[in-house]
LOMIVO-606444 format. One record per atom (N, C-alpha, C, O): x, y, z; residue in three letters. Coordinates in pm, whole numbers, padded with zeros to 5 digits, always signed. Each point is the difference from the previous one (the first is absolute). Layout:
! LOMIVO-606444
XYZALA
...
! end
This chain:
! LOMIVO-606444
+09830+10129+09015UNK
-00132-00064+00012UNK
-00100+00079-00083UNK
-00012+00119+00032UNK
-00080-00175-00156UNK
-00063+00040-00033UNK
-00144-00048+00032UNK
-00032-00118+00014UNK
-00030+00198-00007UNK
-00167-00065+00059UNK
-00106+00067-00110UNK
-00002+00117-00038UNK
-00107-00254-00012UNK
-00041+00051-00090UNK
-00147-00014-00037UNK
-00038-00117-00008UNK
-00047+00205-00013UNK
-00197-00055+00017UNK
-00025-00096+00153UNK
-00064-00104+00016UNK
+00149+00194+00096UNK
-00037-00098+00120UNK
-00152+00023+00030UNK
-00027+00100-00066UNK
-00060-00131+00115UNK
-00131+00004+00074UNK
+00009-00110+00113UNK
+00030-00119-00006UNK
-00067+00205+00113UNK
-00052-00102+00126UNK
-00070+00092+00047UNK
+00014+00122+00005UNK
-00139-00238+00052UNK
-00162+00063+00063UNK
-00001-00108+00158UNK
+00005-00116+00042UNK
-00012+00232-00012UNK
-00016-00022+00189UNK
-00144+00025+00050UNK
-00040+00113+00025UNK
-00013-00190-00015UNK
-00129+00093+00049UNK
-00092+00079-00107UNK
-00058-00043-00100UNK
+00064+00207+00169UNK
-00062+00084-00092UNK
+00112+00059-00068UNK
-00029+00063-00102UNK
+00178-00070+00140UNK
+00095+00066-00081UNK
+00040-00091-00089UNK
+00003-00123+00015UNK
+00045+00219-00155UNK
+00069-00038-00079UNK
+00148+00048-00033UNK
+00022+00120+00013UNK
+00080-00205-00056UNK
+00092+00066-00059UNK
+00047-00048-00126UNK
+00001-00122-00017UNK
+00045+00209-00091UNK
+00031+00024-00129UNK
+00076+00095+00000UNK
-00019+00116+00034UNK
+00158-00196-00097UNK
+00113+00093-00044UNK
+00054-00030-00112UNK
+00061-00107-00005UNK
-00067+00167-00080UNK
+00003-00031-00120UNK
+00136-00061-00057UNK
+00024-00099-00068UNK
+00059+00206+00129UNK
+00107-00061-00012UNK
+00138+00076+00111UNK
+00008+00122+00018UNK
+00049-00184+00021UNK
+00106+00041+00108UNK
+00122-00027-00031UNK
+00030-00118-00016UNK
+00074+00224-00001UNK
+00150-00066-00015UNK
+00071+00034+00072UNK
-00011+00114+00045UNK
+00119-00202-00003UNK
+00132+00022+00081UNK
+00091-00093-00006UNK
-00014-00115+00044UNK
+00131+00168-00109UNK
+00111-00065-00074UNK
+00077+00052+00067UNK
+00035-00083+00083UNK
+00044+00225-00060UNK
+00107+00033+00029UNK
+00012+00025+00184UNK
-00077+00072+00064UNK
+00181-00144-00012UNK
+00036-00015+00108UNK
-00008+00190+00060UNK
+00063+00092-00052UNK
-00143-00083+00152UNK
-00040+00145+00064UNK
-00052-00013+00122UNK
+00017-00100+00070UNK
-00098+00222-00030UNK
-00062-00006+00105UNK
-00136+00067-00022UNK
-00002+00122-00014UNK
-00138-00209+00008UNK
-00095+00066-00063UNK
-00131+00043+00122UNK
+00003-00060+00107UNK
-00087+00138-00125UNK
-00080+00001+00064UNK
-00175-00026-00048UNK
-00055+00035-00104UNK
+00015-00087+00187UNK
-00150-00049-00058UNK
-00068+00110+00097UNK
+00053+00005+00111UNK
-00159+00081-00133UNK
-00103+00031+00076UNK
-00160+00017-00058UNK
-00049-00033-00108UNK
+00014+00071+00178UNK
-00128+00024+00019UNK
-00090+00031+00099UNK
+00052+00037+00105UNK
-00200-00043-00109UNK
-00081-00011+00155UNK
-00012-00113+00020UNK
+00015-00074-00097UNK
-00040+00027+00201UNK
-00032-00121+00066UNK
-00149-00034-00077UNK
-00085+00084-00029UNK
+00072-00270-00001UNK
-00083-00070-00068UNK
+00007+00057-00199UNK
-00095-00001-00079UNK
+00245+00046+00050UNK
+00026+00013-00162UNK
+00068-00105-00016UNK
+00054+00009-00110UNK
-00021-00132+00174UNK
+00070-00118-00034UNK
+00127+00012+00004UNK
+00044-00079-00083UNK
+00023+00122+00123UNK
+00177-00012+00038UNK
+00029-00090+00061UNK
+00098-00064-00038UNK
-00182+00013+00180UNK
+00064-00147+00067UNK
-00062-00094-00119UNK
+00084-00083-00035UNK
-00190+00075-00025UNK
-00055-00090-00086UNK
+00104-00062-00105UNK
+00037-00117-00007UNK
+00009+00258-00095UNK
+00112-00007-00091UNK
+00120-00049+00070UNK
+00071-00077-00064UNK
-00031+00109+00191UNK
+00129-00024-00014UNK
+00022-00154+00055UNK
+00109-00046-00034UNK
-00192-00042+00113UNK
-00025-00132+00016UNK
-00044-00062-00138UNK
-00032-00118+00002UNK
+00028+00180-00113UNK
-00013-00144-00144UNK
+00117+00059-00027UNK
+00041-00096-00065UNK
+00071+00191+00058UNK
+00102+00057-00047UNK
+00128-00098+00093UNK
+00116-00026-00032UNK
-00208-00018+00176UNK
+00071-00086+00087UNK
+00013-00156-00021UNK
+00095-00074+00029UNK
-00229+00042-00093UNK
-00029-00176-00017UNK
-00076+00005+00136UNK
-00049-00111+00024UNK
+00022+00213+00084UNK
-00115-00064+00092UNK
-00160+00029+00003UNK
-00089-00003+00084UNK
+00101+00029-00210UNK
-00194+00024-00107UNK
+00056+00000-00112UNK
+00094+00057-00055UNK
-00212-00171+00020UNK
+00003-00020-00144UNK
-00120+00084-00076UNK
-00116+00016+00038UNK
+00176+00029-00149UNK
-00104+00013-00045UNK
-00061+00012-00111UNK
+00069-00023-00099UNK
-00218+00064+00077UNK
-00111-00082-00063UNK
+00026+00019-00182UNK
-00049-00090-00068UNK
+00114+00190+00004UNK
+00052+00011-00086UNK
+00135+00069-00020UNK
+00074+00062+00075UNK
-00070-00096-00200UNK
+00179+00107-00061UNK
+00142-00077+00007UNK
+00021-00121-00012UNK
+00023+00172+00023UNK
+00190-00115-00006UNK
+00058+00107+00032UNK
-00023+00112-00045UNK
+00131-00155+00154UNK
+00069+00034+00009UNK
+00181-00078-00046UNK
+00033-00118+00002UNK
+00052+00241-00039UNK
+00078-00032-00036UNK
+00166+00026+00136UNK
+00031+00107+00052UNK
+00023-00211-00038UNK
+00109-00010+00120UNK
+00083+00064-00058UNK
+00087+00058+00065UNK
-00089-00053-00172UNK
+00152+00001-00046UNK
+00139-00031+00040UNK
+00095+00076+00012UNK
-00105-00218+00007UNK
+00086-00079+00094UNK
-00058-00011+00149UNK
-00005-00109+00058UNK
-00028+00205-00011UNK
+00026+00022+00129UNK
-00086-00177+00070UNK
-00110-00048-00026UNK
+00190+00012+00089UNK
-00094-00146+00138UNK
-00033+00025+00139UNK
+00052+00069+00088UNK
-00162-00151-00091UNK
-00052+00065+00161UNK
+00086+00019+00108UNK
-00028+00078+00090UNK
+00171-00168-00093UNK
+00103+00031+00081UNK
+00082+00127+00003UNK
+00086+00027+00084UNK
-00128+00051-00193UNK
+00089+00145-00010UNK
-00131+00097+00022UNK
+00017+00108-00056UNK
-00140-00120+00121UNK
-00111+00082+00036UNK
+00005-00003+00124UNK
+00044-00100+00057UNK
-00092+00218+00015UNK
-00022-00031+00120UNK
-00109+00117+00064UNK
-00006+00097-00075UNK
-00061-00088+00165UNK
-00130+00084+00030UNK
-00007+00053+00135UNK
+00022-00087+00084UNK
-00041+00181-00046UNK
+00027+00096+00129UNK
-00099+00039+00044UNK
-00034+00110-00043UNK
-00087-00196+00175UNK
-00111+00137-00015UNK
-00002+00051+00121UNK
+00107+00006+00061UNK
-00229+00041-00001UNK
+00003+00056+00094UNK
-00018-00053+00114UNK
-00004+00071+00100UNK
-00008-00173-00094UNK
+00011-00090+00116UNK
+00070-00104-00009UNK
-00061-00102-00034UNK
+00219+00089+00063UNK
+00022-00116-00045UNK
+00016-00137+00093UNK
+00030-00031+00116UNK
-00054-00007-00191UNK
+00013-00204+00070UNK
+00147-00009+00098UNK
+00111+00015-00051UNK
-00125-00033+00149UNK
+00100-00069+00059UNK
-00004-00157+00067UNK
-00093-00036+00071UNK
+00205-00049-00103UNK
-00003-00120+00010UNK
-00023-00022+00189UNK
+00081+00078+00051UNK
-00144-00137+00039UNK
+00072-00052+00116UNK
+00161-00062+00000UNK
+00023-00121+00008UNK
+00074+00215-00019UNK
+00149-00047+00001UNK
+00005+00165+00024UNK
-00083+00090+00013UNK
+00239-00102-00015UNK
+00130+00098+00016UNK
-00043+00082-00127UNK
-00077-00024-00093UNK
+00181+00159+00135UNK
-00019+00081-00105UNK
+00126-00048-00072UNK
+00010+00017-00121UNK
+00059-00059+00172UNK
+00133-00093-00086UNK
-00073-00069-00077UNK
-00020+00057-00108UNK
-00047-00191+00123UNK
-00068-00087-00124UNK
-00092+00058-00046UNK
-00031-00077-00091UNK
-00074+00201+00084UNK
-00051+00051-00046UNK
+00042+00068-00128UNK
-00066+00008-00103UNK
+00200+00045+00131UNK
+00087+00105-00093UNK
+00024-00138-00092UNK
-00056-00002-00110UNK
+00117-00083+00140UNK
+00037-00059-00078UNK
-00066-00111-00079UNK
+00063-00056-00090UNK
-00172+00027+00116UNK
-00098-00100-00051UNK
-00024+00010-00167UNK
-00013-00097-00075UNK
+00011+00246+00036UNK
+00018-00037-00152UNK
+00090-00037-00082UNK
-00007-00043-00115UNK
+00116+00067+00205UNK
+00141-00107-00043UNK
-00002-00101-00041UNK
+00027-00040-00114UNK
-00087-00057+00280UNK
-00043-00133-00063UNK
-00124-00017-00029UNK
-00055-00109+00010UNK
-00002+00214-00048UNK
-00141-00077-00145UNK
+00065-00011-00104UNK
-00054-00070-00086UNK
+00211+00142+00047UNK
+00023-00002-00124UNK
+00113-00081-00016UNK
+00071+00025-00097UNK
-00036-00124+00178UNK
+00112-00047+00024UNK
+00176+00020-00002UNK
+00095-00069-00036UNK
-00115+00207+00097UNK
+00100+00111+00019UNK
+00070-00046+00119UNK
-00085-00034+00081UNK
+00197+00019-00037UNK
+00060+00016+00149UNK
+00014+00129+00082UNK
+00076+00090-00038UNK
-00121-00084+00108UNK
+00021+00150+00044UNK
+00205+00028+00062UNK
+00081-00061+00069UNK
-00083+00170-00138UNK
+00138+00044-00022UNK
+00001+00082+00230UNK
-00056+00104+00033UNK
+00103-00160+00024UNK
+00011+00036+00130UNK
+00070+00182-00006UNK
-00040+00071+00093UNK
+00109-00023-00165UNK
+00038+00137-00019UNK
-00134+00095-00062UNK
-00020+00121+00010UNK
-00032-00189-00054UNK
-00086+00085-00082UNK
-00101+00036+00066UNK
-00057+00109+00005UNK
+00026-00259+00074UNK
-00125+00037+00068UNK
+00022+00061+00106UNK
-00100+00065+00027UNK
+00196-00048+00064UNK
+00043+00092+00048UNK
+00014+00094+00013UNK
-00010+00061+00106UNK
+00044-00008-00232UNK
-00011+00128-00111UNK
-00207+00041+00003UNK
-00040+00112-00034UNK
-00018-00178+00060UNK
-00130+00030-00064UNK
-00051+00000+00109UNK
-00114+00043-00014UNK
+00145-00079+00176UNK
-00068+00010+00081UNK
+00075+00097+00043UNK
-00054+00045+00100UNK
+00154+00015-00124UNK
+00088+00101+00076UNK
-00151+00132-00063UNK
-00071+00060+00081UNK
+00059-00048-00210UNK
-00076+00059-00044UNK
-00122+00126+00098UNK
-00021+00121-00001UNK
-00022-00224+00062UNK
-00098+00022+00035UNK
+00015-00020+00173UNK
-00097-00025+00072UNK
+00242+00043-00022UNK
-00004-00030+00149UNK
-00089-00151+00037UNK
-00103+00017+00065UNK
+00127-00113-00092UNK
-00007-00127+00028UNK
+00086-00083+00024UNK
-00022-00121+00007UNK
+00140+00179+00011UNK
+00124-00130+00001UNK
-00016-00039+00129UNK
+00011-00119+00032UNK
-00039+00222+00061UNK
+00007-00133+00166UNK
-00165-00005+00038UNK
-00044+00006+00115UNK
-00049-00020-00258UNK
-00116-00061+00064UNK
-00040-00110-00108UNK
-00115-00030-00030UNK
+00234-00026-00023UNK
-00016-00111-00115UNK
-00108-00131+00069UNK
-00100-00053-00048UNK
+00161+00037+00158UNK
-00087-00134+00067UNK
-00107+00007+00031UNK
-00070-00101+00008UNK
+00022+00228+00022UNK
-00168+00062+00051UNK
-00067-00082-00073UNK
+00046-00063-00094UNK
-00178+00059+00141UNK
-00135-00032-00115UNK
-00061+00105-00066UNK
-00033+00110+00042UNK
+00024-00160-00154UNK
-00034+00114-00085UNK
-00087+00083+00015UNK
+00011+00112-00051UNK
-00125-00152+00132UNK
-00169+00028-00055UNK
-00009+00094+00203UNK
-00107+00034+00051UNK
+00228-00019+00009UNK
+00028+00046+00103UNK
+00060+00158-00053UNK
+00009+00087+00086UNK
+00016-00066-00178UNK
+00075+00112+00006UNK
-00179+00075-00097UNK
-00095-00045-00065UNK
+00150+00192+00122UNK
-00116+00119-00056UNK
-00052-00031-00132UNK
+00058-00074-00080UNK
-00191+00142+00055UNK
-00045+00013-00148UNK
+00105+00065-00052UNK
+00015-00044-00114UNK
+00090+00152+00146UNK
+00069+00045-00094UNK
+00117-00051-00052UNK
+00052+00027-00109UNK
+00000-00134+00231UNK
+00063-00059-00001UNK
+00029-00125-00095UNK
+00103-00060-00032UNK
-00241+00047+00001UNK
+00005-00153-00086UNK
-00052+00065-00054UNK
-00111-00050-00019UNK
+00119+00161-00035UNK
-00038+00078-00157UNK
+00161-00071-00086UNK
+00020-00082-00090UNK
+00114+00212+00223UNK
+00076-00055-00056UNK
+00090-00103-00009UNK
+00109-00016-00053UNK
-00170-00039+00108UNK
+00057-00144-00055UNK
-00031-00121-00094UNK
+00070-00091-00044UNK
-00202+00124+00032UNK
-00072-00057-00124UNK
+00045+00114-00152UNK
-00015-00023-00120UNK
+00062+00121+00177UNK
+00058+00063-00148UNK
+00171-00029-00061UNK
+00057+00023-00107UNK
-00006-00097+00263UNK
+00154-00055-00091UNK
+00016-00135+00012UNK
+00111-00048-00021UNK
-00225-00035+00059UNK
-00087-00112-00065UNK
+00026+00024-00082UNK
+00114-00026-00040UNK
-00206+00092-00035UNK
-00076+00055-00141UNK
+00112+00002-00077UNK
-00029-00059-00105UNK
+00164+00102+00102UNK
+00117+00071-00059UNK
+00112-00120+00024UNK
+00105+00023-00060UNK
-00108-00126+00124UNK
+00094-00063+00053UNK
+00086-00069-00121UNK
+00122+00001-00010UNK
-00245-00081-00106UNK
+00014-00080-00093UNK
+00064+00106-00130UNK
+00045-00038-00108UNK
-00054+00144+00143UNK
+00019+00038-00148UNK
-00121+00039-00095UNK
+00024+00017-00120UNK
-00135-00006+00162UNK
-00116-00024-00073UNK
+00037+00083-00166UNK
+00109+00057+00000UNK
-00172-00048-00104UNK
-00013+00096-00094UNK
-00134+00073-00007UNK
-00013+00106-00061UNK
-00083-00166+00125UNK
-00118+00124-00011UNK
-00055-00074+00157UNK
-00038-00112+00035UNK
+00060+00264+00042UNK
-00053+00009+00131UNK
-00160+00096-00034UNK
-00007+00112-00052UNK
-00066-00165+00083UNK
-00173+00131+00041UNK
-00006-00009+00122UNK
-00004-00106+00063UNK
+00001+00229-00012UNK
-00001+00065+00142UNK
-00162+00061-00027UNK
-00029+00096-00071UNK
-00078-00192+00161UNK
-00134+00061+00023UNK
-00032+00132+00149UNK
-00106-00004+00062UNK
+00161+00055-00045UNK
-00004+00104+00126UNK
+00026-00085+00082UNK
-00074-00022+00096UNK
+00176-00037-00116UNK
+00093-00074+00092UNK
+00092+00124+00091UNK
+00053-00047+00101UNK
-00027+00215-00127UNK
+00058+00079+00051UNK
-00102+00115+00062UNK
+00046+00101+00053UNK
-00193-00125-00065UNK
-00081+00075+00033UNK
-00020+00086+00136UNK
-00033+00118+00014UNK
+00066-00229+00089UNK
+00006+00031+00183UNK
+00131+00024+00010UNK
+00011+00054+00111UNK
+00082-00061-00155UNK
+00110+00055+00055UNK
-00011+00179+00018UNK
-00083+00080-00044UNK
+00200-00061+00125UNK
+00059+00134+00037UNK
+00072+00041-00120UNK
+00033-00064-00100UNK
-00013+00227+00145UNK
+00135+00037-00113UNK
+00090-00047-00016UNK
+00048-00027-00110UNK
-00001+00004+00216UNK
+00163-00079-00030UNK
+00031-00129-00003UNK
+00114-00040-00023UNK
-00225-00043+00048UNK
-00039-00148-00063UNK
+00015+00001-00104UNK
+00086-00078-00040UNK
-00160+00167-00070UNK
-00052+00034-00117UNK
+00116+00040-00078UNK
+00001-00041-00116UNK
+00083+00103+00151UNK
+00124+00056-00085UNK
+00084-00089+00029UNK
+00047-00018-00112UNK
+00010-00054+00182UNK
+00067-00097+00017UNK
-00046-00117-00112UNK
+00070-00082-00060UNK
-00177+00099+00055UNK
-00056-00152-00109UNK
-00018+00047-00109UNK
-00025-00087-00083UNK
+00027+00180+00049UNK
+00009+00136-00144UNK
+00151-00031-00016UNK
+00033-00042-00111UNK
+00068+00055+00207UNK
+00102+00016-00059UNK
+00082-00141-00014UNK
+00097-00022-00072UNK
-00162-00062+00159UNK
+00030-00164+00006UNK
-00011-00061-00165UNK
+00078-00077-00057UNK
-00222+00150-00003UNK
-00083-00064-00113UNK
+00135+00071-00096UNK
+00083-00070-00058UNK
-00082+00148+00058UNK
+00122+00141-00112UNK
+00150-00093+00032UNK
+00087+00028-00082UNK
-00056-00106+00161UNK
+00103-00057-00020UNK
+00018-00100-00048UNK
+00100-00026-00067UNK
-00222-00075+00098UNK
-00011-00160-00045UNK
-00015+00030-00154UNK
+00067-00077-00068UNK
-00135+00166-00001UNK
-00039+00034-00128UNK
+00100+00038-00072UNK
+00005-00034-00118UNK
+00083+00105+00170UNK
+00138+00032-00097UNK
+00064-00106+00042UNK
+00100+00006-00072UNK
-00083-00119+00152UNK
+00086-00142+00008UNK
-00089-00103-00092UNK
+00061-00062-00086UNK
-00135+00052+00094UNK
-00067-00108-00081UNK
-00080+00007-00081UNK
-00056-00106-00030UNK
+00017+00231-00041UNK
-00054+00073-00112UNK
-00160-00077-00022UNK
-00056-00026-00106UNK
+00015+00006+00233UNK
-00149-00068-00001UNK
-00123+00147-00051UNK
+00014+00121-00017UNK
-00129-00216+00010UNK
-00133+00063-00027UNK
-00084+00027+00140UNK
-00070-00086+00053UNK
+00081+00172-00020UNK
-00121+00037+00189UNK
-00124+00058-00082UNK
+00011+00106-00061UNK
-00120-00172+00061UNK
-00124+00067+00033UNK
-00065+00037+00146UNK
-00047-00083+00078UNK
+00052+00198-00063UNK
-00022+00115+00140UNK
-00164+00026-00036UNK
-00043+00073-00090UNK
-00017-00133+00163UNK
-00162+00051+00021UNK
-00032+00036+00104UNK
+00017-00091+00081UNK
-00077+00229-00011UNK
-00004+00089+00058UNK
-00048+00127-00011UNK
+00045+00065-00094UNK
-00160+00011+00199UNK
-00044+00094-00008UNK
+00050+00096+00089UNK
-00061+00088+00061UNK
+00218-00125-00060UNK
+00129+00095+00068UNK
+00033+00100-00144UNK
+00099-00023-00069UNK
-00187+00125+00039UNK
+00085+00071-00132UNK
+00121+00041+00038UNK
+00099-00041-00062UNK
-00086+00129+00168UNK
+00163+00038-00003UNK
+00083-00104-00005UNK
+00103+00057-00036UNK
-00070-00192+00048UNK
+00060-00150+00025UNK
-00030-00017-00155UNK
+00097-00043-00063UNK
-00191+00063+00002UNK
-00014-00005-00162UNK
+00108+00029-00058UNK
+00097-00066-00037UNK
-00133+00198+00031UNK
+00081+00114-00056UNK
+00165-00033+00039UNK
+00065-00022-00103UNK
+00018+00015+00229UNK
+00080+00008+00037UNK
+00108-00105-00077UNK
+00108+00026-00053UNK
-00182-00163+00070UNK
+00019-00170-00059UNK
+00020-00014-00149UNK
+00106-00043-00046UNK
-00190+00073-00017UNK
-00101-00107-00088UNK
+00059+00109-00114UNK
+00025+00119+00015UNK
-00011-00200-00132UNK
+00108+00104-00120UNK
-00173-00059-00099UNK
-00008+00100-00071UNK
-00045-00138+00052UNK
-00136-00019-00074UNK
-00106-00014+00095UNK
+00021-00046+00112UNK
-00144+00088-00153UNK
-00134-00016+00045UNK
-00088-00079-00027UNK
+00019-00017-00120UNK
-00126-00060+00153UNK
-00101-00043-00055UNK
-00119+00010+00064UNK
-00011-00062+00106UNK
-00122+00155-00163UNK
-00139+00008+00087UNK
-00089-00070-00036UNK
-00057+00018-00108UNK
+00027-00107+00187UNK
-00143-00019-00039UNK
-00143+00022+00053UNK
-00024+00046+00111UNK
-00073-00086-00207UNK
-00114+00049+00085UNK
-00138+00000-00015UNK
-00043+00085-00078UNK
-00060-00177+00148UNK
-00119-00081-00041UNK
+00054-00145-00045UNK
-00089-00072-00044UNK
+00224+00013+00047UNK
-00006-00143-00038UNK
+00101+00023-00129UNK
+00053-00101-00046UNK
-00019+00256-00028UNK
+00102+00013-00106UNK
+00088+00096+00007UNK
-00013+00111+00054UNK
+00131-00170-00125UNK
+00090+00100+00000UNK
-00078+00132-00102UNK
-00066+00002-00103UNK
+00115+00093+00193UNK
-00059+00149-00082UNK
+00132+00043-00033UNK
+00014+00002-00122UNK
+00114+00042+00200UNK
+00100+00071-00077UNK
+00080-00093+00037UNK
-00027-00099+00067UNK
+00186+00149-00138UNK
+00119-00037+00098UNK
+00132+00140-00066UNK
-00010+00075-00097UNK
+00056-00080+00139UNK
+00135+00069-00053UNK
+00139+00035+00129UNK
+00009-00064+00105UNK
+00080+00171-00142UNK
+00083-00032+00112UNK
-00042+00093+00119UNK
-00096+00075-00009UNK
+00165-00084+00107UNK
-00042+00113+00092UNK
-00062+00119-00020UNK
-00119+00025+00019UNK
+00228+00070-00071UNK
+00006+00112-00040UNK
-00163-00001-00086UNK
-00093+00075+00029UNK
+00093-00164-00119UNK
-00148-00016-00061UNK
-00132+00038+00074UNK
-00086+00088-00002UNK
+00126-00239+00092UNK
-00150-00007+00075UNK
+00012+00109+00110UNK
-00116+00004+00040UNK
+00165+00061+00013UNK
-00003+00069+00122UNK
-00018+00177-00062UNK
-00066+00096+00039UNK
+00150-00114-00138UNK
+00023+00187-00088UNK
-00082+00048-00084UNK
-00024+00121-00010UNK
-00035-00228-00071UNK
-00031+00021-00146UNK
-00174-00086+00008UNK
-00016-00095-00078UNK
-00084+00127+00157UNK
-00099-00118+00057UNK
-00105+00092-00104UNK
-00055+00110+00013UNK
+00058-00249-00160UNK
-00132+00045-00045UNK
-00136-00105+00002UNK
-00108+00018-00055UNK
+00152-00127+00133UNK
-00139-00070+00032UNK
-00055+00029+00109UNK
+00078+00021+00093UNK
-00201-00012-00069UNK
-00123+00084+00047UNK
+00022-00088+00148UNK
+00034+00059+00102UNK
-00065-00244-00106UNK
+00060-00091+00107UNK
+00065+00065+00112UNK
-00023+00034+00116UNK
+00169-00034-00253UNK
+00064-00017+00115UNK
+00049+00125+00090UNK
+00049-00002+00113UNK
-00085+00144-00225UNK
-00006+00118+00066UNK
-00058-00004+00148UNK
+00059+00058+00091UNK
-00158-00117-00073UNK
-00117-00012+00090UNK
+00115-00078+00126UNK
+00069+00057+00083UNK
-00080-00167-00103UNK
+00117-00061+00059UNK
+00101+00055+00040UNK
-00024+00049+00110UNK
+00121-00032-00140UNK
+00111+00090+00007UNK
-00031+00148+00106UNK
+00078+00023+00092UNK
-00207+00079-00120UNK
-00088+00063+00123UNK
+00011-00070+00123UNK
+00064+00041+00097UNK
-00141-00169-00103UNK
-00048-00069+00121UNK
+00157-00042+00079UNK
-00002-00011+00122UNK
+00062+00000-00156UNK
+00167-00048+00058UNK
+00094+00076-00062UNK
+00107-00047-00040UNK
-00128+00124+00032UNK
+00084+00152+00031UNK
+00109-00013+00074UNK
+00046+00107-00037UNK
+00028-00144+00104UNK
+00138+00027+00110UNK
+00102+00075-00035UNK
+00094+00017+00078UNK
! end
């Protein structure tokens, strides 16, 4: 996906990025402070904001191989069974009965398939809106601090959930989050932005070792872990 002279104006904010690339199947991270446009960017990067200038380029990719993770997610009134499986049939997929099996075993759901969804914990329908999220196959998943309230071992479990689906299906994760250690740990590239633009990007080791913008130095202080 290339993104290119985007601008969108909200209000009193603006955003302008001049230009954004991501081609090779990884695991990337977006940060910044809160109100630098990361949920902004990554909903026109989604198709759910459009916006006011620039082109973006798919490079193939269709809204059926996108998919978006945030921090609160939607649950249907149904089962966490038709829940899991509902993007199946948006895409006119059959759901494979082993697999999904396989995907609710995941997450300790196999003997609460029939429950209602919107009955089980906030953390609970974190994860299950995240193998939702993963069910179809997507090629570019953005995770908005969709992993933010979890525990440690929520957190590494879905660190190491994400590290497996990624070497099986060689997809694109954009990880946005002001979890630096979850940064660092994940994410094999960086991207900061900040006031509405990208200021740096490079790989980990870059942004975390080698910090010669003033930003994100500052940043990086403030969320220290």
């Amino acid at each position: 996906m290339i993104l290119t002279g985007i601008k969108k104006r909200l209000g009193d904010f603006s955003l302008c990025v001049d230009k954004l690339s991501i081609s090779t199947p990884g695991i990337y991270g977006l940060i910044g402070p809160n109100g630098s446009g990361k949920s902004t960017l990554a909903k026109i990067m989604t198709g759910l904001l459009n916006q006011d200038e620039g082109k973006i380029d798919t490079e193939g990719l269709n809204d059926k191989e996108i998919t978006f993770l945030g921090r609160r997610p939607y649950m249907m009134d149904d089962t966490v069974y038709n829940n899991l499986v509902y993007p199946l049939q948006l895409r006119g997929i059959a759901p494979n009965p082993q697999m999904v099996d396989d995907f609710l075993d995941r997450m300790n759901f196999s003997k609460r398939a029939k429950q209602k969804a919107k009955s089980l914990s906030g953390g609970e329908q974190q994860k299950l809106a995240f193998l939702r999220a993963i069910i179809f196959k997507p090629r570019l998943i953005i995770a908005d601090e969709a992993m933010t309230a979890m525990d440690m071992d929520s957190l590494d479990h879905f660190e190491n959930t994400i590290r497996e689906e990624q070497e099986k299906e060689k997809s694109i994760w954009i990880i946005i989050s002001h979890q630096m250690p979850h940064i660092r740990r994940i994410c094999d590239f960086v991207f900061f932005m900040y006031d509405g633009k990208m200021e740096t990007e490079g790989s980990v080791q870059e942004i975390f070792s080698n910090v010669n913008n003033q930003y994100l130095r500052k940043y990086l202080r403030s969320y220290d872990g």
